[in-house]
C-alpha positions in Angstrom: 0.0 0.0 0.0 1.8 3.3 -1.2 0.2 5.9 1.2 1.1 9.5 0.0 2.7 11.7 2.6 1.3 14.6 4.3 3.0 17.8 3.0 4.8 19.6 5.2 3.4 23.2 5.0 -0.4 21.8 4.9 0.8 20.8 8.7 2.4 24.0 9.6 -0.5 26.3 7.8 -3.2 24.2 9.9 -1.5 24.8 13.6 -0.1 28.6 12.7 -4.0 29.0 11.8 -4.2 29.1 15.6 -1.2 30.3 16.8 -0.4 32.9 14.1 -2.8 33.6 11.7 -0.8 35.0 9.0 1.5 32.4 9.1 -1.4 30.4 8.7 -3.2 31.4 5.8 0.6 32.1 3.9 1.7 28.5 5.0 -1.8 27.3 3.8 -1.1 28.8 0.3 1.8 27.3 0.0 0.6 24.1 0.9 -2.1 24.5 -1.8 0.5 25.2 -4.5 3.2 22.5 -3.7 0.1 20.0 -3.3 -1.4 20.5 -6.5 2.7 19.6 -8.3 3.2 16.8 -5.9 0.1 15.2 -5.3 0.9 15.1 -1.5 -1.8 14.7 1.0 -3.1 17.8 3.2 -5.3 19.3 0.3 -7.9 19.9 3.3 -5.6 21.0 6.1 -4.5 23.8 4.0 -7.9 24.9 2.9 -9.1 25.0 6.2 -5.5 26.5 7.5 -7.0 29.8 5.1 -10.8 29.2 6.2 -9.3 29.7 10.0 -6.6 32.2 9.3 -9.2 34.3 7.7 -11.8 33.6 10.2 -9.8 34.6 13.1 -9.1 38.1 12.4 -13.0 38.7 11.8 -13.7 36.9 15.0 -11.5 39.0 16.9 -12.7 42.6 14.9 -16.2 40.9 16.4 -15.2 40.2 19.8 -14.2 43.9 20.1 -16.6 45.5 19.0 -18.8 43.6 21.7 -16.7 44.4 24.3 -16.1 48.5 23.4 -20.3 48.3 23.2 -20.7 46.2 26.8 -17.6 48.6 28.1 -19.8 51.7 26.8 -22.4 50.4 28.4 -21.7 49.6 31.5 -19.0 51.8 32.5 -19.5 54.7 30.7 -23.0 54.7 30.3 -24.4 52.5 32.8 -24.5 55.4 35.1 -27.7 56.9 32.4 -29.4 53.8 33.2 -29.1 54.8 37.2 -30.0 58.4 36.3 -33.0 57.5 34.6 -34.0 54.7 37.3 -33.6 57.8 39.9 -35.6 60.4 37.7 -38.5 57.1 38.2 -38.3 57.2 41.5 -38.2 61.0 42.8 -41.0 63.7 42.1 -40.7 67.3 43.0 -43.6 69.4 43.0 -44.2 73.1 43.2 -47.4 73.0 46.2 -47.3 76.8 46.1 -46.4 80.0 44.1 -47.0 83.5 44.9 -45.3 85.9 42.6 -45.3 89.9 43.3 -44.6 93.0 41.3 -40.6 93.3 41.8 -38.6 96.5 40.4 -38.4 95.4 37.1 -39.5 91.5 37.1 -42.6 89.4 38.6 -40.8 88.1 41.9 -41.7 84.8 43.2 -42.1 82.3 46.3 -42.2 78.9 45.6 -42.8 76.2 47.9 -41.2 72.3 46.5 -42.0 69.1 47.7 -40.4 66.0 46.8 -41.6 62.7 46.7 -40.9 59.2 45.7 -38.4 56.0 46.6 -35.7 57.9 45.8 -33.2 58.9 48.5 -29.8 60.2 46.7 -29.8 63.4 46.4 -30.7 65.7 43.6 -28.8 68.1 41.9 -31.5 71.1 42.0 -34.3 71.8 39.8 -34.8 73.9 37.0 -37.7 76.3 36.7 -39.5 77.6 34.0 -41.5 80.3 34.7 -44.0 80.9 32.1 -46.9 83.4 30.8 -49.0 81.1 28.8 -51.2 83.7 26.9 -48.7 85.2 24.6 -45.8 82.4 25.1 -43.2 83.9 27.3 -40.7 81.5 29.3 -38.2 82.1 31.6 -35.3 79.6 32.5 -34.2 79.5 36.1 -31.3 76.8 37.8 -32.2 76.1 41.4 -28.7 74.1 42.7 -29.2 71.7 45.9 -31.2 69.2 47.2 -34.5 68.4 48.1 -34.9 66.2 50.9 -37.1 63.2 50.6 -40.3 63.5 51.6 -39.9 67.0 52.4 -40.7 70.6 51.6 -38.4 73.4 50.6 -39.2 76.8 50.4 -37.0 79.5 48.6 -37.7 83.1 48.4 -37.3 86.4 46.2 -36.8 84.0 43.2 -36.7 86.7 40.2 -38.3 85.3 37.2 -37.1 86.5 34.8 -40.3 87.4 32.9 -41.5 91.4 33.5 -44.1 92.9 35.9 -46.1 93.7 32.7 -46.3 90.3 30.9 -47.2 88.2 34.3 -46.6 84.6 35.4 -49.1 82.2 35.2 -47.2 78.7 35.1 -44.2 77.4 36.4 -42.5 73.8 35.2 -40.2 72.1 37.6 -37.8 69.4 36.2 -35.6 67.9 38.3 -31.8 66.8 37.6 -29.0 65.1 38.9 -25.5 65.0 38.7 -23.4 62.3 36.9 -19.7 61.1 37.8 -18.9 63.7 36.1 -20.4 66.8 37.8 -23.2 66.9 34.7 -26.5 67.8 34.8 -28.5 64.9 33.5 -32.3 66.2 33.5 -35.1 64.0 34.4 -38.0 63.7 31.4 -40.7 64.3 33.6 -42.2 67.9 33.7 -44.8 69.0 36.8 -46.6 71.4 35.4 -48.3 74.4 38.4 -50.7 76.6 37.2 -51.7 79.5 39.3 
């Protein structure tokens, strides 16, 4: 029985396939040629030396891609999933707004209270002070916390919109801050009409 031999690069493409792919796939090739003038066994080694050599390199372009996505997920954005889950589970609510003739600009008193699960604490609200009739806003930043299941109170708040044109609403949206010391507003808008 006159077995052929194996050829010698068809052995060396098909474990460089795993250990170095290049060397794989170019041993492979080799194999392929020499095989095809001698006849030698290994025809399928080297084929699938190239399948794996080129199959590795798309594996690992794969693999990261995966992990920068999970990585961006849970590290680096993992902390929007939190924000949003506290924005869920806190609600601050103007209970009462008085607003006076200042100098130049309507000056209010409003009175928060903030409820829900929530127990970290907030990074302030923002209010926006509005005349609804002809479609004047004003933008105000209150910093600080709220603590649960309390009221807060502040005073002499300007604003913003003229003794003239009136305020008749006032939007409170709450925020926090990330790692990062940035604002990430909550979606939810209470909405006080007075």
């Amino acid at each position: 029985m006159d077995e052929k031999k194996y050829n010698s690069f068809s052995i060396l493409a098909i474990i460089f396939a795993f250990l170095f792919f290049p060397l794989g796939i170019i041993f492979g090739i080799i194999a392929l040629i020499q095989i095809k003038k001698t006849g030698e066994q290994g025809k399928g080694l080297a084929i699938a030396s190239i399948i794996i050599g080129a199959l590795i390199p798309v594996i690992m372009v794969v693999i990261g891609i995966v992990w920068v996505v999970v990585r961006n997920v849970t590290v680096l954005g993992g902390g929007d999933l939190d924000i949003h889950t506290k924005c869920d589970n806190v609600d601050v609510t103007a209970t009462k707004v008085t607003c006076v003739n200042g100098t130049t600009n309507k000056i209010c008193d409003v009175t928060f209270t903030r409820t829900g699960t929530e127990t970290d604490a907030i990074g302030g609200v923002k209010l926006l002070f509005k005349n609804s009739i002809i479609g004047i806003i004003s933008l105000i930043d209150v910093p600080g916390n709220i603590l649960p299941q309390t009221e807060k109170k502040i005073t002499g708040q300007d604003s913003g919109l003229a003794n003239a044109e009136g305020v008749d609403t006032l939007d409170v949206v709450v925020y926090f801050k990330d790692a990062s010391e940035n604002e990430q507003l909550c979606a939810q808008i209470n909405t006080k009409y007075f």
